[in-house]
N, C-alpha and C positions, 0 to 999 in steps of 0.2 A: 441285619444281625440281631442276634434273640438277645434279653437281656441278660439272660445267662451265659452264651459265648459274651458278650462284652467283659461280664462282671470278670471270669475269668479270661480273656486277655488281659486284663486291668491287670490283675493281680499278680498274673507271670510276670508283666514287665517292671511290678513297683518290688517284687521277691527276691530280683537280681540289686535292688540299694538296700543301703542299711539302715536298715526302722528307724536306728534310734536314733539317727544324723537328718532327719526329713520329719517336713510337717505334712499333711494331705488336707486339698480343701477339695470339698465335691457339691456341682450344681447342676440342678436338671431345667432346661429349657422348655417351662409348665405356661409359658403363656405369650402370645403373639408379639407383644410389647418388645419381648428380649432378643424376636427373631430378625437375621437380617444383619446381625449385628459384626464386626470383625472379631474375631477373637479375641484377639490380643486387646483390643479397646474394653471388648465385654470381660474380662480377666482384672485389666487396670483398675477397673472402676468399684470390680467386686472386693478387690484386696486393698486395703489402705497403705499408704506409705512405702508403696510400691510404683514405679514409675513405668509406662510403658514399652520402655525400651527393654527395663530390665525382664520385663515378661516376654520381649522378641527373642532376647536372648533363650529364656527360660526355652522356648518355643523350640529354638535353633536346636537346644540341647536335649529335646525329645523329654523335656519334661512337663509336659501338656496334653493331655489325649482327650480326644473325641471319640465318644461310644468305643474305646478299649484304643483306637488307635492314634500314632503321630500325624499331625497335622501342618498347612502354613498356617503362618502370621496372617494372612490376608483371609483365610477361612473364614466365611458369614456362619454363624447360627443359625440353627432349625429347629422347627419344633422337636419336641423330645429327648433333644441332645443331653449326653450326659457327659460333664465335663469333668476331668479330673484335673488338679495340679499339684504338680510335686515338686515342693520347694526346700532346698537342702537347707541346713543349714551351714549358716557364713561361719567358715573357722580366719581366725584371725593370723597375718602373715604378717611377718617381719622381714624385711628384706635386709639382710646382710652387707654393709660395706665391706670390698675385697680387695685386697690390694693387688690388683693385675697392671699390667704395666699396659699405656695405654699410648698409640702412635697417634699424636698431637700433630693437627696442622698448623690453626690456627686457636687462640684464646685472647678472651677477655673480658669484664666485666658480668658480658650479659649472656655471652655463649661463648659454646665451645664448637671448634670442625675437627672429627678423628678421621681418623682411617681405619677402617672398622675392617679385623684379619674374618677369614674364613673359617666356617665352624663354632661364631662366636653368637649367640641368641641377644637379639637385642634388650630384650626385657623379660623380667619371672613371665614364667607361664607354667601348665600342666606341664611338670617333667623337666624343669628347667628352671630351678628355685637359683640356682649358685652359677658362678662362672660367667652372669649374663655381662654386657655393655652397662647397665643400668648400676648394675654390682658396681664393676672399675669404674664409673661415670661419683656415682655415693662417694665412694672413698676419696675419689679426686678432690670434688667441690663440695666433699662435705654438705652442710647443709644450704649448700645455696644453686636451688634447683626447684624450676618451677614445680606446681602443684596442680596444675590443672587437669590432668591426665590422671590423676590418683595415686596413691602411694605402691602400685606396681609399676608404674611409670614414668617418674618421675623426670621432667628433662626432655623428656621425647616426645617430638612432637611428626616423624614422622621416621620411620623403618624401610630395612632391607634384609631380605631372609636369611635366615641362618648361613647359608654356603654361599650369597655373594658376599662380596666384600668393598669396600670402598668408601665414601666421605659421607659423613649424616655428623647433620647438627645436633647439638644438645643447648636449651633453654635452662640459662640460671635464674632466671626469676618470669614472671606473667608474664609481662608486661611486653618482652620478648617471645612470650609462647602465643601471644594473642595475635602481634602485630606477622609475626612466621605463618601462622596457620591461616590468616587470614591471604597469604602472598600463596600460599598454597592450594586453598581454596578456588581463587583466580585463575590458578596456573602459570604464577607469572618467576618460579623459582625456574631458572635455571638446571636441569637432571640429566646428563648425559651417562650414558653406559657405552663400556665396549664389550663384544662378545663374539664369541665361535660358535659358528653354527655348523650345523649338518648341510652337506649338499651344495655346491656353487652358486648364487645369487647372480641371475644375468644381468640383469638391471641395476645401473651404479646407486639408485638411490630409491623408495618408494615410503609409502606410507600404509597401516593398517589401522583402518576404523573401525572398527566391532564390536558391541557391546562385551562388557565379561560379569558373569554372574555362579555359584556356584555350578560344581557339576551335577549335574541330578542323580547319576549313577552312582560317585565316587565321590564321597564329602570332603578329602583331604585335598581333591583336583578342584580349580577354578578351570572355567568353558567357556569361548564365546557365546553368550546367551543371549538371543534374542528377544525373547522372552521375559526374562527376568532379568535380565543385566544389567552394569548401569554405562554410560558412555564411557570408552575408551579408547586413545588415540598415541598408535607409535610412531615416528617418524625413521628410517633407516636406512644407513648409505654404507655402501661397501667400501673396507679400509684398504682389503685387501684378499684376494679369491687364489686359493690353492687346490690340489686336489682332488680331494673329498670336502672341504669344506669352506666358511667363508669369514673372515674378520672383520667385524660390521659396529659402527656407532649407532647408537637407539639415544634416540632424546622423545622421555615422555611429554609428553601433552597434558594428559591423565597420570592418577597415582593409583592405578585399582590392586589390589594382589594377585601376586605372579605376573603382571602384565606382560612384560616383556616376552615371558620363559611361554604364555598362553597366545599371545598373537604371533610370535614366531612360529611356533608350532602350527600352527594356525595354516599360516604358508607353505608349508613344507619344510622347514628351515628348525628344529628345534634345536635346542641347545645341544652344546657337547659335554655329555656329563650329566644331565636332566634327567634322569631316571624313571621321575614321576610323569614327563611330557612324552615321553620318545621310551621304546621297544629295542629301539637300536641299540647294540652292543657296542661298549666304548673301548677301542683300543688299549687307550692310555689310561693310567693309575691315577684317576681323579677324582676327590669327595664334594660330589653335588656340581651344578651349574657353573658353566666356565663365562660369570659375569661378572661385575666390576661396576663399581657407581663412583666414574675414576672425574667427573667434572659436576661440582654441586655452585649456584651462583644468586644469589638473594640480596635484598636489597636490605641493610645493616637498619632494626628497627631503629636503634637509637641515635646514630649518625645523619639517618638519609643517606648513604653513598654504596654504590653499587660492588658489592664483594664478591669474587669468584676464584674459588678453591679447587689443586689439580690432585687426585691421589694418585702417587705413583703405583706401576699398576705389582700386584706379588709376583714374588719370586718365580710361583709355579706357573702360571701364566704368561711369563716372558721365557720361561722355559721350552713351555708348547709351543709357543708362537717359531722358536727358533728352529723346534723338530719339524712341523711343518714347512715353513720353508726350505727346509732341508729336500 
């Protein structure tokens, strides 16, 4: 590409942000020393007080071009390159305490177990400032709510998607976020889900090992990526095989996103209601994934003793379950 198609690619894509909310920095790769290099390292190094990750992210968010175009995080430098980066600026966010009322399992001191309802966002994000878990979580415990995760997340140390529903901890102080994350990191929490699936499951029980890694088509889908993914492992037994479909317990192994809704699918078997996994047309009037994070079980940092929380499963969900065997 000439360096005038680059210039103008560049420009089309930096024409669609707003000038006056962005910084631009631009490098040209003039001598062999800088070739060879990862991106995202050669980025980190050139901008101060900027940390690596935060330019993966930048990367993620196609604010990073190579000779006019998006690139990976893992991309080497070449001679000639011409680098652009476009770094918004940070507006400052206040997350709102909200008083929503919140289905408590278990509390005390160091944490909290909810039963997190359907359609509820776990924490602010894009398009999701109010109404989150994080919001009713604020309100609840006030200011006693770890920090380690940042002031979007306070408390959380680990999610379940907008439309499942079911039991997730919340950390009131470190000390508890550290000693949780690290049982998570292991593998060693206890995650059972139940679910409806598309299609009868002959086999009372199996397992799916496959990596999951974005989709390369579809950036809002995760994929089995072999490629680029990272380990992921389901475990899954049939509760109980109807017609069209199947009632199945999934206990992760792994905590990747979407896991469950991407290896089921995977099998033939996606969810009922998955929209984003499955083509299939859903009979029944459901918003999002018919899943459930109905057995969560960890080992209590401050105690040592082993705790294990059941959420009862929603209303609408025992509703289908009842059509179906019908």
């Amino acid at each position: 590409m000439s360096n005038e198609n680059i210039e103008e690619q560049k420009n089309s894509i930096i024409s669609d942000i707003d000038n006056d909310n962005v910084e631009y920095f631009e490098y040209t790769i003039d001598s062999q020393e800088e070739t060879g290099i990862r991106i995202d390292k050669f980025v980190a190094e050139k901008l101060d007080d900027v940390s690596r990750s935060f330019i993966q992210n930048l990367i993620k968010d196609e604010n990073v071009l190579v000779n006019g175009s998006n690139i990976k995080a893992s991309y080497k430098t070449a001679l000639n390159d011409q680098i652009t980066v476009i770094l918004p600026e940070a507006e400052p966010l206040e997350i709102i305490a909200e008083n929503i009322p919140l289905d408590i399992l278990y509390e005390d001191e160091d944490l909290i177990v909810v039963n997190k309802p359907k359609g509820m966002v776990v924490h602010p994000a894009a398009g999701h400032y109010t109404g989150t878990l994080v919001n009713a979580i604020m309100y609840h415990c006030k200011d006693n709510l770890s920090g380690i995760n940042g002031v979007l997340r306070p408390g959380i140390v680990h999610r379940i998607d907008m439309d499942t529903t079911g039991a997730l901890v919340i950390c009131k102080n470190d000390f508890t976020h550290r000693h949780l994350a690290e049982q998570l990191k292991v593998h060693s929490i206890t995650r059972k889900y139940v679910a409806i699936c598309y299609n009868r499951i002959k086999e009372e029980e199996g397992t799916v090992d496959a990596p999951i890694g974005r989709c390369e088509t579809m950036r809002k889908k995760m994929a089995v990526n072999y490629k680029n993914g990272k380990n992921a492992v389901t475990h899954y037994k049939v509760l109980q095989n109807f017609d069209k479909y199947s009632y199945i317990e999934c206990q992760l192994e792994t905590g990747r996103t979407h896991q469950i809704r991407v290896h089921m699918a995977s099998i033939g078997h996606p969810l009922l209601g998955d929209s984003l996994y499955t083509n299939a047309k859903c009979p029944y009037r459901l918003t999002g994934q018919t899943l459930h994070a109905r057995v969560l079980g960890f080992i209590h940092p401050r105690t040592g003793e082993y705790m294990e929380f059941e959420a009862p499963l929603p209303k609408y969900f025992e509703e289908l379950l009842e059509k179906l065997k019908k």
